[in-house]
C-alpha positions as CSV (number, residue, x, y, z in Angstrom):
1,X,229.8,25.7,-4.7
2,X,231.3,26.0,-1.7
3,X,232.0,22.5,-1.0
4,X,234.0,22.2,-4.2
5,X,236.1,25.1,-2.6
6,X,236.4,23.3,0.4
7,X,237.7,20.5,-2.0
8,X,240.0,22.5,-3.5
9,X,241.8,23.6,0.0
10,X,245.7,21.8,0.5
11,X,245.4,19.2,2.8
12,X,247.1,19.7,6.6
13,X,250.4,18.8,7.1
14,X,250.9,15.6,9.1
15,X,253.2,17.1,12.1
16,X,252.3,15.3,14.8
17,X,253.8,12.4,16.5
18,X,253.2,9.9,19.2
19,X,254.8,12.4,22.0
20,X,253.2,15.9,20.5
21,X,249.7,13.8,20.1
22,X,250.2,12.1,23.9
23,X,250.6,16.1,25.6
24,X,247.7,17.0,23.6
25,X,245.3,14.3,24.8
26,X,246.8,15.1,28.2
27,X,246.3,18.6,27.9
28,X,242.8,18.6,26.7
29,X,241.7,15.5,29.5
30,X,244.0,17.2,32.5
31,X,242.4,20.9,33.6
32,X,239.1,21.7,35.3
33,X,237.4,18.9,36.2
34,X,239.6,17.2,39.1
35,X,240.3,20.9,40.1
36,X,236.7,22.0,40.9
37,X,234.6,18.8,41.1
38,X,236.8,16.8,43.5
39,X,234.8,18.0,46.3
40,X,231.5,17.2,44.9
41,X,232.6,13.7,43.7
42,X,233.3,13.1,47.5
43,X,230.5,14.5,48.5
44,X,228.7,12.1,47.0
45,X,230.6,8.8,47.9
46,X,232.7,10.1,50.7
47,X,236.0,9.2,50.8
48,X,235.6,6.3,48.1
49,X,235.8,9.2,45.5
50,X,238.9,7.3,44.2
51,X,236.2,4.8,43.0
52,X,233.9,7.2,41.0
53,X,237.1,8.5,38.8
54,X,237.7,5.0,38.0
55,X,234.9,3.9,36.7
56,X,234.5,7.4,34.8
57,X,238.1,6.3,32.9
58,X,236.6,2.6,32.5
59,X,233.5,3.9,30.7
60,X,235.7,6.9,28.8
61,X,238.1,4.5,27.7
62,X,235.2,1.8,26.3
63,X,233.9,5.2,24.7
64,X,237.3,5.8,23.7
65,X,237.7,2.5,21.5
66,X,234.7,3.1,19.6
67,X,236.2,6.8,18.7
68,X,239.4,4.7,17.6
69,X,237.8,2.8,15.1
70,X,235.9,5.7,13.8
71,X,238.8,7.9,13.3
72,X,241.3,5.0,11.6
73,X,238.3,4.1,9.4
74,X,237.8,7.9,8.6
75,X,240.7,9.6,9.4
76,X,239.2,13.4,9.2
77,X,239.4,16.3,11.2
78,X,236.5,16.0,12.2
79,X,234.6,14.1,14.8
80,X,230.8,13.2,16.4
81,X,228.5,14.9,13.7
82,X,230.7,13.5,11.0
83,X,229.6,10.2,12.6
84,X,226.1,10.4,13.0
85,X,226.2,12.2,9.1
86,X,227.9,8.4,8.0
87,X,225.5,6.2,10.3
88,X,222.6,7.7,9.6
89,X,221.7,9.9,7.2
90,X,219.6,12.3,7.9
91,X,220.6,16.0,8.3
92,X,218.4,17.1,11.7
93,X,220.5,14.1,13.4
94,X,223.9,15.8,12.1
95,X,222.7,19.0,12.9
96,X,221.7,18.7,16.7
97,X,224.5,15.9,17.2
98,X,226.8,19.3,16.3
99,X,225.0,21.8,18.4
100,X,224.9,19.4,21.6
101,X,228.5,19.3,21.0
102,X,229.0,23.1,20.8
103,X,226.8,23.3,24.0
104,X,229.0,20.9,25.9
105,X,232.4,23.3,24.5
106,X,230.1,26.4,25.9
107,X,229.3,24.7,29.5
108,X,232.8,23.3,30.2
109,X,234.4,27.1,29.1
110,X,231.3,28.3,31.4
111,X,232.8,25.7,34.1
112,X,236.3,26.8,33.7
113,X,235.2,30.4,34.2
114,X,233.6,30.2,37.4
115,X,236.4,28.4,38.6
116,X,239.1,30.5,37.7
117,X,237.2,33.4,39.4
118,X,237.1,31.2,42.4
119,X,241.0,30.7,42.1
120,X,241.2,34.6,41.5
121,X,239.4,35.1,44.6
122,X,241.6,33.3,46.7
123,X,245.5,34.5,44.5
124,X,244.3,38.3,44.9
125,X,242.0,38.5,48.0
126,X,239.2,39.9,46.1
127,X,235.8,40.5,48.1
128,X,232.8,41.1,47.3
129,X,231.1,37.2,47.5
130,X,229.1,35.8,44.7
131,X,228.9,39.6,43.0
132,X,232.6,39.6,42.9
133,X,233.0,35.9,41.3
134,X,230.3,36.6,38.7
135,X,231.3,39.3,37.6
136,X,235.5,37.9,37.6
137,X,233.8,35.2,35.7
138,X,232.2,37.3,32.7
139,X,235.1,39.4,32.8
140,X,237.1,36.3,31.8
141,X,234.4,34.9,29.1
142,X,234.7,39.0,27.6
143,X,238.8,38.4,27.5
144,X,238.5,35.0,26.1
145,X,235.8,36.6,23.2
146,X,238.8,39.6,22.8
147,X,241.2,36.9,22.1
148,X,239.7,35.1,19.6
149,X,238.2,37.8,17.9
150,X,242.2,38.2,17.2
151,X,242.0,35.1,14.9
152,X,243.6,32.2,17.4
153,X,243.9,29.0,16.2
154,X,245.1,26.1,17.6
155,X,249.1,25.8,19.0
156,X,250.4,22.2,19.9
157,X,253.4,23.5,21.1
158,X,251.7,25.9,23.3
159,X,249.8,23.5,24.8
160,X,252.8,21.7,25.5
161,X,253.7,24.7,27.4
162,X,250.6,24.6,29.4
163,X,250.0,20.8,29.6
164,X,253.3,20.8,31.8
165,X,251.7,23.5,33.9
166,X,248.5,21.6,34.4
167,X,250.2,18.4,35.4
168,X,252.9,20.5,37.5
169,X,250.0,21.7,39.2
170,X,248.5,18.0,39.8
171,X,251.9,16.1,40.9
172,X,252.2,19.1,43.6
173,X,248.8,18.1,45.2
174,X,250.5,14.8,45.4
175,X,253.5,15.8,46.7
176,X,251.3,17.6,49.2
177,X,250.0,14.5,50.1
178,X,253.5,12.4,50.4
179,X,254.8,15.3,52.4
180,X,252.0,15.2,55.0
181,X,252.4,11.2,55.4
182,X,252.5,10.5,59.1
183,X,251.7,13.8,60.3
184,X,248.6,14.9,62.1
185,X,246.4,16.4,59.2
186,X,246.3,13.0,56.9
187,X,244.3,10.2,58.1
188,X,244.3,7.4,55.1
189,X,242.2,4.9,56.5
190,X,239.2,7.5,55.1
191,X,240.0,6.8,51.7
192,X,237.6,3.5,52.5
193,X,235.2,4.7,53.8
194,X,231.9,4.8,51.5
195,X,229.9,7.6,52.8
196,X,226.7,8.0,50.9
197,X,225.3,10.5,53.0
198,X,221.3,11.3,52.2
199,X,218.8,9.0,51.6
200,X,220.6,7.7,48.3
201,X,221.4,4.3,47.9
202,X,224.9,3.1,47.4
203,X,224.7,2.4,43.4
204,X,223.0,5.8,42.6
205,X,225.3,7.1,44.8
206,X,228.1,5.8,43.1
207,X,226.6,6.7,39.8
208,X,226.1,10.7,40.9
209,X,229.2,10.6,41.3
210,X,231.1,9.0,38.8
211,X,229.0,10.9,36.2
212,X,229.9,14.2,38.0
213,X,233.9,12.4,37.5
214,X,233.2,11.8,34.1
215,X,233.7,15.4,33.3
216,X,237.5,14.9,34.5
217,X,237.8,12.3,32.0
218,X,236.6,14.5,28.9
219,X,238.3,16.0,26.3
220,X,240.1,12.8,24.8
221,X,237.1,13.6,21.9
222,X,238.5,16.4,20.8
223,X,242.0,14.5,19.6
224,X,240.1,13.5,16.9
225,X,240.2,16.5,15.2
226,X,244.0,16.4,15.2
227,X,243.6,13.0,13.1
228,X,244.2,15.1,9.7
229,X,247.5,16.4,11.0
230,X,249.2,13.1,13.1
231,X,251.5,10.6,11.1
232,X,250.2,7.2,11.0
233,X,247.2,8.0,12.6
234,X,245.8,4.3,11.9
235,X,249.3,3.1,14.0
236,X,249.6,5.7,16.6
237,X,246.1,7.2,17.9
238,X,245.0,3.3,19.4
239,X,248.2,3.8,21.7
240,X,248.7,7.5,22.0
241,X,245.0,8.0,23.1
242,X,244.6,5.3,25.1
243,X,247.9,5.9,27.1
244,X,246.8,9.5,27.5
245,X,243.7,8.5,29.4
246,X,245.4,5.7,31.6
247,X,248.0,8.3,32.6
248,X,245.0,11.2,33.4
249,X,243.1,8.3,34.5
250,X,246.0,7.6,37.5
251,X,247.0,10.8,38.5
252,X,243.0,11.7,38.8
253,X,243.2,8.5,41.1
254,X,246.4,10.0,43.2
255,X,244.8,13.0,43.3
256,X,241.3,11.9,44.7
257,X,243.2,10.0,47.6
258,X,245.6,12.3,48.9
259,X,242.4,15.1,48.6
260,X,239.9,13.0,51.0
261,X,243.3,11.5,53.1
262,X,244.2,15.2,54.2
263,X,240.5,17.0,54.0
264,X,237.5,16.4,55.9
265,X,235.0,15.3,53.4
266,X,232.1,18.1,54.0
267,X,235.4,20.9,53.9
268,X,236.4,19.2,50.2
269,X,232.5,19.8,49.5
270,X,232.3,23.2,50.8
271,X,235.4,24.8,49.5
272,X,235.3,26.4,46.1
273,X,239.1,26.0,45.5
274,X,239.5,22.6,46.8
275,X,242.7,21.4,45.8
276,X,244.4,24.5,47.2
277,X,243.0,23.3,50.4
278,X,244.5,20.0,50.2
279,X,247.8,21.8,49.7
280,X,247.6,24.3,52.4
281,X,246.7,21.3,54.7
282,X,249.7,18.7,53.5
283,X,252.4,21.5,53.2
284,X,251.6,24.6,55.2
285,X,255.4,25.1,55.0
286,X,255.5,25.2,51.3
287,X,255.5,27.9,48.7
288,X,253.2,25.4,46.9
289,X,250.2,26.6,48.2
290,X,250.5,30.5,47.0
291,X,251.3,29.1,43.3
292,X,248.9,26.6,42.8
293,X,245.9,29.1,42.5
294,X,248.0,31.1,39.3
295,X,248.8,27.2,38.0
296,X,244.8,26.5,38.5
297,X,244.1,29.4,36.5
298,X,246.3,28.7,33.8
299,X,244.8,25.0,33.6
300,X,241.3,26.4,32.9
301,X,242.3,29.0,31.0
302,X,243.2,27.0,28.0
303,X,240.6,24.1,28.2
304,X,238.0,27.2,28.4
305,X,239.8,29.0,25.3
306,X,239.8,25.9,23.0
307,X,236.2,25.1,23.9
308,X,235.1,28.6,23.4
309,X,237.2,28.5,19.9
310,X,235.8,25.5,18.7
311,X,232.1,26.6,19.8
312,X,232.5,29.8,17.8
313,X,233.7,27.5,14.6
314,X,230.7,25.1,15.0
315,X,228.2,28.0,14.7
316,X,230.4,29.4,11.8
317,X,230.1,26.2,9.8
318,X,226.3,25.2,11.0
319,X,226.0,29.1,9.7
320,X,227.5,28.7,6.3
321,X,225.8,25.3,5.9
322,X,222.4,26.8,6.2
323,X,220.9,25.3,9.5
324,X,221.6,28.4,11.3
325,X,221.0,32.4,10.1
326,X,223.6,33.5,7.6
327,X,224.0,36.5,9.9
328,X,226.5,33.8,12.1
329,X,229.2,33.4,9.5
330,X,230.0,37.0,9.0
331,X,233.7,37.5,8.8
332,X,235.7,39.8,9.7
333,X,237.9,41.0,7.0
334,X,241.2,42.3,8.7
335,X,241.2,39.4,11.2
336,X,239.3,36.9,9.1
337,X,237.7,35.8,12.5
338,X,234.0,34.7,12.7
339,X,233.1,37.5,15.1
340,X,229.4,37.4,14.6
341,X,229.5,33.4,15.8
342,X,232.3,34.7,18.4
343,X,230.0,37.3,20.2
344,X,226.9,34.5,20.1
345,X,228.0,32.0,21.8
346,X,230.2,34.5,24.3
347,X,226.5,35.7,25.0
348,X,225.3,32.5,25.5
349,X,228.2,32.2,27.9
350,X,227.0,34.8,30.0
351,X,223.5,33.8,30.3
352,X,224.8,30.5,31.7
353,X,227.0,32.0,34.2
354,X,223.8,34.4,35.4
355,X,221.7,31.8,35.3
356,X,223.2,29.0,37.2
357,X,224.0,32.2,40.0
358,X,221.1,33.4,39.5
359,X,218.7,30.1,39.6
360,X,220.9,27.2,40.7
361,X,220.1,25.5,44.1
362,X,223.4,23.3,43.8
363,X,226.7,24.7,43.4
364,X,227.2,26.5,39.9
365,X,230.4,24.7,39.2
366,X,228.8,21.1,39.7
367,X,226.0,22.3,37.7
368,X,227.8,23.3,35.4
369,X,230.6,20.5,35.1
370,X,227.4,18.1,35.5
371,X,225.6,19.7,32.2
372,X,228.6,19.3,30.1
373,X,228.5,15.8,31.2
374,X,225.0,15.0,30.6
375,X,225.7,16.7,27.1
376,X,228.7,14.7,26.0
377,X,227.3,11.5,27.5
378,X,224.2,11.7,24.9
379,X,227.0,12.2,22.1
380,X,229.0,9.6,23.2
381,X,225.9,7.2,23.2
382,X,225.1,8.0,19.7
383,X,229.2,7.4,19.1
384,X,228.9,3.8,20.1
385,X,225.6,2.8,18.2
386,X,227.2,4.8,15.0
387,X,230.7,2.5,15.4
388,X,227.8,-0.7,15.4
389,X,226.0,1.1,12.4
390,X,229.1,1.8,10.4
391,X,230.5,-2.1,10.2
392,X,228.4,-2.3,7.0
393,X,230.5,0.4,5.5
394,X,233.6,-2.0,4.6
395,X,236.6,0.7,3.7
396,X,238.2,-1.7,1.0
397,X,241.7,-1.4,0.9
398,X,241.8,0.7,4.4
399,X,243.3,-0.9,7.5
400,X,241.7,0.4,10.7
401,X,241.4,-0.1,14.4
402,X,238.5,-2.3,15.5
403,X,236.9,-2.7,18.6
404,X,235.3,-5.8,20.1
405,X,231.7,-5.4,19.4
406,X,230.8,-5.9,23.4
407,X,232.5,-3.0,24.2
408,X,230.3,-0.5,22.3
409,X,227.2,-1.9,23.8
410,X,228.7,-1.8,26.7
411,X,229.6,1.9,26.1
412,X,225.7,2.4,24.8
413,X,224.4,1.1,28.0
414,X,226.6,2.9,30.6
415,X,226.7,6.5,28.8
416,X,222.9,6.5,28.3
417,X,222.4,5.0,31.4
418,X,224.0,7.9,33.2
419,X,222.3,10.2,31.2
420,X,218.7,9.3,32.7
421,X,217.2,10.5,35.6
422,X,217.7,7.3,37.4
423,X,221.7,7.8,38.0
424,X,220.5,10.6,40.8
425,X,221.8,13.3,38.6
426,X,219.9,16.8,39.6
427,X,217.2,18.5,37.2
428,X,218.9,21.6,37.5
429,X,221.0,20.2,34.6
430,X,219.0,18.8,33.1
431,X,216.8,22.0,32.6
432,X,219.9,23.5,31.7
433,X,220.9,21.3,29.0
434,X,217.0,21.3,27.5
435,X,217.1,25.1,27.3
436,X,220.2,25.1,25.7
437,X,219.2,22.2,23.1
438,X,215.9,24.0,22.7
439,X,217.4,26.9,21.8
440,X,219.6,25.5,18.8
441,X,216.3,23.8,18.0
442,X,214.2,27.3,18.0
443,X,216.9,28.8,15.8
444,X,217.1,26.3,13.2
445,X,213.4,26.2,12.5
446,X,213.2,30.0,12.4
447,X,215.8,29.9,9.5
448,X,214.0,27.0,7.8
449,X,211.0,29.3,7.8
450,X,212.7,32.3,6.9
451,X,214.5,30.7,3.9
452,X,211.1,29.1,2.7
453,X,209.2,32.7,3.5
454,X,212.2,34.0,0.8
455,X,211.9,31.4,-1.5
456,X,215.0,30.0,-0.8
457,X,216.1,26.1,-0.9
458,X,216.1,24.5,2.3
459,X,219.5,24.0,3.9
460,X,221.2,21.1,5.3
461,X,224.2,20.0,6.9
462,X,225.8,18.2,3.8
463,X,229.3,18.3,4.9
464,X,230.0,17.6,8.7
465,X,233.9,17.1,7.9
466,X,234.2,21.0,7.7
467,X,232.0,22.2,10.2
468,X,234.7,23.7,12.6
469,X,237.1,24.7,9.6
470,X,238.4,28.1,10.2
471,X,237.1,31.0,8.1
472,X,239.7,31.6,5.4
């Protein structure tokens, strides 16, 4: 029944060209993870960060090219549990495929609100330590549940708006950095120098850190989404995307060498607003450095909004597909807003944020930004067998991107590979991520027993194209 409405719906407008797709990408890759975790990647590697970003966009982009031949070959909105539904079949797959992907959106909003807090901190002089960031940080998860209680939706031309003010941000780091050249603060020769520190080796070193990087390079996923409403999509998402992660790939790169270049490694690691640092440091002249806190919180504050949006719409559509209790795709009917999924996974939100203050021996923004990583690399392993699996479905008629068959074993290898326990990655996230899973897991079998306990058929995810449709 209601997949024949869903059949029934007008298809999206195709609106979107190469430069309206290219800010997109940009502004969904560009935002919290060079701002917060630059200090941890060095931490790791010293003042080699440089290195650990580039081989995150290496792996990304590999990753990147299997996405590109799944979205020309099925050019939906819709993206990783579509995928696995196509390779393989079988609806438990499709279903925690989904909710790892909704955790992910709920751990990088959950990253992005602990560092805006940080940055609030610092712009308004706020006190009261840990207390006073926790509780800045809920506060901002409660506004972000207010807002899309309204009914948002996605606004391309708002984030236009805001992808210039994320990358405004960025290029004045760098101009920090060109300003302080020959002066007494910046000392270049440390962006060479490979500083494990510890007892880690250099290759696990190097792999902390460029899965700790990796959560920079996220976010070029979610473009695929957008395939429904771009024109030519077979034509123009090879180049778009893959131009929009060699540009965030580059200034990520800048970035991490003018950061170690002008700050003492062990002061990058400490500080919890790094890159204001780096400013205050390479311009102390400037007015730079009292904007770029407001421009660091306007960065975060849309990445975290989409991800919370698109977390909320997951648990909607796993709701209304019958995996999850029907209770999650209430509607409301003067906003038409999901506000039952809205509230759940805003509560969810907050029992991160206490528990990583609360439990984490590590910094709660690495943990954090590390979890979402862990999360997305499992998805993107699955992505690059499914591309493998999916070469037997020949679309006849259909001409679509293909990948050279290396590179998604390639991908397979390295994003499952940085997953394990053997790329020195800390079991605080891990923990993290297996309670989260768990959880989604717990849920779904209590409503399979409910249903059956009622007499009711057994549901399934039998349609992952509209998972994260909007109510309507």
């Amino acid at each position: 029944m209601e997949s024949g409405a869903v059949a029934e719906q007008p298809r999206l407008r195709r609106v979107l060209g190469p430069g309206l797709l290219l800010l997109f990408i940009l502004g969904d890759i560009l935002g919290t993870g060079v701002y917060a975790l630059i200090g941890d990647v060095a931490a790791e590697v010293g003042g080699a960060a440089w290195v650990a970003f580039l081989l995150a966009f290496l792996i990304a982009a590999v990753t990147a090219l299997s996405y590109l031949e799944l979205v020309t070959k099925y050019p939906q909105a819709a993206g990783a549990a579509l995928y696995a539904q196509k390779a393989f079949g079988n609806q438990f797959v499709t279903f925690l495929v989904a909710f790892v992907v909704m955790c992910a959106a709920i751990t990088s909003a959950s990253t992005a609100s602990r560092f805006f807090a940080a940055n609030f901190v610092v712009a308004f002089h706020f006190g009261w330590g840990t207390v006073g960031v926790t509780a800045i940080a809920l506060l901002f998860m409660a506004v972000l549940a207010a807002v899309n209680l309204r009914g948002v939706g996605e606004s391309v031309r708002l984030n236009v708006v805001l992808s210039a003010i994320e990358i405004t941000g960025l290029c004045m780091v760098i101009f920090a950095g060109l300003w302080a050249f020959g002066s007494q603060h910046v000392d270049y020769s440390r962006v060479m120098a490979f500083d494990t520190g510890g007892n880690k080796s250099i290759f696990v070193a190097l792999t902390t850190a460029t899965s700790l990087a990796f959560f920079a390079m996220t976010g070029f996923e979610d473009s695929v989404n957008m395939a429904e409403e771009t024109k030519n999509p077979v034509r123009v998402f090879p180049r778009v995307l893959l131009a929009g992660l060699s540009i965030a790939a580059a200034v990520y790169i800048v970035v991490a060498i003018v950061s170690v270049a002008l700050v003492p490694i062990g002061a990058l690691k400490a500080s919890d607003t790094p890159l204001i640092d780096v400013v205050r440091l390479g311009a102390p002249g400037l007015p730079i450095k009292d904007v770029l806190p407001f421009i660091s919180m306007v960065a975060v504050s849309n990445t975290a909004l989409i991800s919370m949006l698109m977390a909320s719409r997951l648990i909607y559509g796993m709701s209304r597909q019958r995996v999850l209790p029907p209770v999650l795709g209430a509607v409301s009917r003067a906003r038409r807003a999901p506000w039952v999924a809205i509230l759940f996974t805003t509560a969810i939100a907050f029992a991160v944020i206490l528990y990583v203050t609360a439990f984490a021996n590590t910094d709660a923004i690495e943990v954090l930004g590390g979890t979402t990583s862990l999360l997305l690399l499992a998805v993107f392993t699955m992505v690059n067998v499914a591309v493998l699996v999916l070469r037997r479905d020949v679309r006849a008629g259909r001409r679509h991107f293909r990948t050279p068959t290396p590179l998604p074993v390639i991908g397979c290898v390295a994003s499952l590979y940085l997953v394990t326990p053997l790329s020195g990655r800390p079991g605080q996230q891990y923990l993290l991520a297996a309670i989260l899973v768990a959880s989604g897991v717990v849920l779904s079998l209590l409503t399979l027993v409910l249903k059956r306990r009622l007499g009711e058929r057994a549901g399934g995810i039998t349609d992952a194209a509209h998972l994260g449709d909007a109510p309507g």
